[in-house]
N, C-alpha and C positions, 0 to 999 in steps of 0.2 A: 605269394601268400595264399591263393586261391589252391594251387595248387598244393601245398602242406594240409589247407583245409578239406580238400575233396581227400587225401590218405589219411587223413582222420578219420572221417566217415566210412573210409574202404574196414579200416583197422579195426573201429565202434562196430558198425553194424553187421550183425548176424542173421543171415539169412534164416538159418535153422531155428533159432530161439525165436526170429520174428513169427514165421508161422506157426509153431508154437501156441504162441500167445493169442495169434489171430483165430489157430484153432478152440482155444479153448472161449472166445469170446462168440464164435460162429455157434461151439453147441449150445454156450446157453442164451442164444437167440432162437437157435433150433427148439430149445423146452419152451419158450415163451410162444413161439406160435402155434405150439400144440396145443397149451393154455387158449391161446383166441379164438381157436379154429371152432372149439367148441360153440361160441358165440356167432357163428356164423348165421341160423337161423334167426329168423323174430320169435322174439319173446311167446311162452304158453302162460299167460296170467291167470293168478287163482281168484274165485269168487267170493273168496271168503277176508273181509276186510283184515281180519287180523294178520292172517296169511299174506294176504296181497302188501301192507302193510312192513312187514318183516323182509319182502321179497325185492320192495322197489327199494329199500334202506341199504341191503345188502348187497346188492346188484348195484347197483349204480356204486356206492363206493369199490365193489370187484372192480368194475369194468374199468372206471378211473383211474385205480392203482395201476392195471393192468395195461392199459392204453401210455401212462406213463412211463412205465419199463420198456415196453417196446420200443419207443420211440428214441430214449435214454439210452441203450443197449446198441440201438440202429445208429444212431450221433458216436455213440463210442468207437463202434468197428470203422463207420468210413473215416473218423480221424486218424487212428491208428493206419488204416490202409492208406492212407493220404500221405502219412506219416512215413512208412516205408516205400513211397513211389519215388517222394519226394529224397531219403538215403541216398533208393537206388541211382538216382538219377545223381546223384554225387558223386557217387562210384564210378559211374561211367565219365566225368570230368575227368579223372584223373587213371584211369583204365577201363578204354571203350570198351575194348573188348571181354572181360571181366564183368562191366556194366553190362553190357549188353545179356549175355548170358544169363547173370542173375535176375533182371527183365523179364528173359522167358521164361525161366525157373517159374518167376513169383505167379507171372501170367497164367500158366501151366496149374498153378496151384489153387491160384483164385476158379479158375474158370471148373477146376475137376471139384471143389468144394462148392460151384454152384452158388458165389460169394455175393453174384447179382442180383441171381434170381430172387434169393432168400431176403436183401433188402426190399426188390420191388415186391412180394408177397407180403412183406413186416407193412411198408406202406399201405397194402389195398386190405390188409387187417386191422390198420389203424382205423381207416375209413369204414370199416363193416363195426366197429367200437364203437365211434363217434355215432351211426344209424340206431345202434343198441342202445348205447343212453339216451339219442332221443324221443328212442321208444318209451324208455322208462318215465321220463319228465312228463312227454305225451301223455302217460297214462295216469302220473302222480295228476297233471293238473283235470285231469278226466272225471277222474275221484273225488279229488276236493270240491271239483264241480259239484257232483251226483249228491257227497256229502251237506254241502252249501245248503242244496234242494232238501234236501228230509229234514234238514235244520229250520229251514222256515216252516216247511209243513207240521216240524213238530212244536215250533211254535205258536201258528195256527191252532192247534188242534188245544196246546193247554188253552191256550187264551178263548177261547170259545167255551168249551166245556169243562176247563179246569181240572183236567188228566188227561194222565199219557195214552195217547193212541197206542193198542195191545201191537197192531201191523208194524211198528217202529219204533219198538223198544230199543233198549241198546245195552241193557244190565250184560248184557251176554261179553260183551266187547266193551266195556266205558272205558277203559283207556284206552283205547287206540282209535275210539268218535272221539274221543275227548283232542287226544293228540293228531289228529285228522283236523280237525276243527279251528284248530290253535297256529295248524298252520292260514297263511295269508290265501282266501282265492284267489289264483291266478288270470291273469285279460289273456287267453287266447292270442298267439298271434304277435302280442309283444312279450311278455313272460319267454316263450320258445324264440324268440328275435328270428323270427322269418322273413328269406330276404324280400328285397323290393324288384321289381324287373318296371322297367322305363321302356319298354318296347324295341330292346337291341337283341335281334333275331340271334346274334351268336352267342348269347346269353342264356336266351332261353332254355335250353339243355338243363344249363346247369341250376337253373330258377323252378324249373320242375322237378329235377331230380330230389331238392331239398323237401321242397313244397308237400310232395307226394309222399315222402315220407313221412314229416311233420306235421301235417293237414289232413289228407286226402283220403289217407290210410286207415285215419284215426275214426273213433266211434262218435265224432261230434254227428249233432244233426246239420241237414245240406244250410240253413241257412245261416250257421255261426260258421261253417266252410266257406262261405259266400261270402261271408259280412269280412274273415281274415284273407281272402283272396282280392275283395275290392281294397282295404287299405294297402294292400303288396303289388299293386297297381299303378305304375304313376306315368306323367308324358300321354304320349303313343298309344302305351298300354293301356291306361284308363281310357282314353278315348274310344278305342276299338270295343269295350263293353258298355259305352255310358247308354245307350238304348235300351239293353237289356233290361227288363224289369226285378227287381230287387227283391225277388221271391225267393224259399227255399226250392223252387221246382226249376228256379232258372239257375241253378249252380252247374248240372251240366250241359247248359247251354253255353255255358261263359267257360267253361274247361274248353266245350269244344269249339267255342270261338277263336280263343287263343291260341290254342295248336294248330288250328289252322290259319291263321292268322302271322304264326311266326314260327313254327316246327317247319321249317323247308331246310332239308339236310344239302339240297344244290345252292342254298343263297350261304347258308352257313360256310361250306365248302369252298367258297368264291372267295368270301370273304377273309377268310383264314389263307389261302392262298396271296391276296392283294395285300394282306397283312404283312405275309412271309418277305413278299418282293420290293416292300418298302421300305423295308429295315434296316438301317443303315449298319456301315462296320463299326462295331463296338470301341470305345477305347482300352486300351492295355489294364486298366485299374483293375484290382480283382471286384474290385463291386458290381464296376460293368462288368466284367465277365460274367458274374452271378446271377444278374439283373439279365443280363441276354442268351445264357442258357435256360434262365426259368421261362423267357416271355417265349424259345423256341419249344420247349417240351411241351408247352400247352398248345401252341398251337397243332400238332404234332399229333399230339392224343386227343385231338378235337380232329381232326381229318381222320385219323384210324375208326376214332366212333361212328362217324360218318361211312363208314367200310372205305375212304381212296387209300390207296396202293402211294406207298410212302418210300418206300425202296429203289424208285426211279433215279439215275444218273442227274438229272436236272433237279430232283427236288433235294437228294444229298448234298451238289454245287449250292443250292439256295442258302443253305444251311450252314454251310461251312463260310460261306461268305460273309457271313453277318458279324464272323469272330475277327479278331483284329490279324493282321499278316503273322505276328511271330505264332499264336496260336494256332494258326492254319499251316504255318512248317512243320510245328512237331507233332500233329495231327496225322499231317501228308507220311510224314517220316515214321509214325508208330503203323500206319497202312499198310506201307511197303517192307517192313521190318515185319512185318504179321504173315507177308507171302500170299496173299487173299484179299477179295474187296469187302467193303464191308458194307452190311447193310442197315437202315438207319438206325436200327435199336443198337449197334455197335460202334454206331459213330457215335450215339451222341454219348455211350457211356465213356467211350474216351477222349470225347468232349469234357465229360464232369470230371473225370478223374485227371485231365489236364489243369482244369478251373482250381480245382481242387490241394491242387500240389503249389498253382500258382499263389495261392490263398495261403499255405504253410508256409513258402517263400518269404512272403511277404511279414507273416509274422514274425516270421527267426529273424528280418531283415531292421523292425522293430525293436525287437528286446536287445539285437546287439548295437544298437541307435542308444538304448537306454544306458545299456553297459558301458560304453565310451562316453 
């Protein structure tokens, strides 16, 4: 039975239509990150509320649509690739050497269209999108702020004297103070949901990285920086500032507290390490599989930011060890079929594209659960 089902698949699937189709889904991933790339910079914001106005409504809907097609586009192609690993590996059931061949064919095809690179580029331009919008929100809620301020001052001003102050008129622009105004001011800090850090050093990275964007960056004064970095304070963390005095003059005292306090790239490094070696083997489930390539990649890309050397013979066994036995044979086996060792950005991609097939497995293995 298995076997009539694997010359199905030999008979169904076409190598030539599949790339094909893979190519026509790679160029237009290729237009879309021509589209992001441009967003790679920060924002030049204009001073002119109407302007400015017209710029954060449009922009930020761009970027959204645009963050959502990549992403949309990047889920397409690796199912589809997923899709034809998972044939080929069909193929080869039922004609190894047939399978095999097509294998390198596809390999060959993938790796000369640069089929990786182009998703892990899609990813770190999703990520340069996501800095982009919160630039814009940043500055939306910057504005309603500054607007807030001339709104009271120019209620001050009738209410005193019973006309409008000529320095903050607004006839020039009234709908767009009007529609500035209309929206809700925003609390700093929660409005932008900045995370919390609890004093867990291998955190920290990632607790500044947002921070600094969303805070740090931004045109507030030091002590509404101060006042949204002490509530993102908690445990640990809040204790190591609680001395500091609660002035805008002490906000980089308390930055440079912190960083000293938990920026040590050797405790972090340790850490991620004792992580790695306590990991147990994962179960066969594709969820664990899922759940235990995402929790090694991170650790992974937290050692590399750290500049250690990842490519070591003992840190690839760590790695490999963590996935369950049958994953680690056909791992061993696509290594040695490759003619070459590979180095950790290689394994783990054929780590995911193992997890990955196993995952399509499992679903065909479902819907024909359904069918009977």
């Amino acid at each position: 039975m298995e076997s009539s089902s694997a010359i199905g698949y030999f008979t169904s699937f076409n190598l030539k239509t599949a790339k094909q189709k893979l190519t026509r889904q790679l160029n237009a991933l290729g237009n879309l990150i021509k589209e992001a790339e441009e967003f790679s910079s920060p924002w030049q914001f204009s001073t002119t509320i109407s302007e400015l106005q017209q710029f954060l409504i449009t922009k930020t809907l761009l970027v959204k649509e645009l963050g959502k097609r990549l992403e949309t586009q990047k889920d397409k192609i690796w199912e589809y690739y997923s899709e034809c690993n998972c044939s080929i590996a069909k193929v080869a059931q039922s004609n190894r050497e047939a399978g095999t061949e097509m294998e390198r064919n596809f390999d060959e095809y993938w790796e000369e269209r640069k089929g990786e690179g182009m998703i892990q580029t899609t990813t770190e331009l999703c990520r340069q999108l996501e800095k982009r919008l919160l630039e814009l929100q940043c500055q939306e809620a910057f504005v309603n702020q500054e607007l807030a301020a001339k709104f009271n001052n120019l209620q001050t001003d009738v209410s005193c004297s019973g006309q409008l102050n000529p320095s903050i008129q607004t006839n020039e622009h009234p709908r767009a103070f009007n529609s500035w105004l209309a929206l809700d001011r925003r609390l700093l800090g929660n409005e932008l949901k900045v995370p919390e850090f609890s004093g867990n050093a291998t955190e920290f990275e990632s607790f500044w990285e947002l921070f600094d964007e969303l805070v740090h960056k931004q045109p507030y004064a030091n002590i509404e920086k101060l006042s949204i970095l002490i509530n993102c304070c908690k445990g640990d963390a809040a204790r190591a500032i609680k001395m500091i005095p609660r002035t805008g003059e002490s906000y980089e005292r308390v930055v440079e507290q912190l960083k000293k306090q938990y920026q040590n790239p050797r405790r972090v490094t340790m850490s991620m390490i004792n992580k790695l070696k306590s990991m147990r083997q994962c179960r066969e489930d594709s969820r664990s599989l899922r759940n235990n390539l995402n929790d090694v990649q991170a650790i992974i890309e937290t050692l590399r930011k750290q500049g250690e050397i990842v490519d070591t013979t003992h840190m690839l066994s760590m790695v490999l060890d963590t996935f369950c036995k049958r994953v680690q044979e056909e791992v061993i086996k696509k290594e040695f079929d490759s003619n070459k060792e590979w180095n950790m950005s290689e394994l783990l991609e054929n780590l995911s594209t193992v997890v990955k097939i196993e995952n399509t497995w499992k679903v065909e293995r479902n819907m024909t659960t359904l069918k009977i």
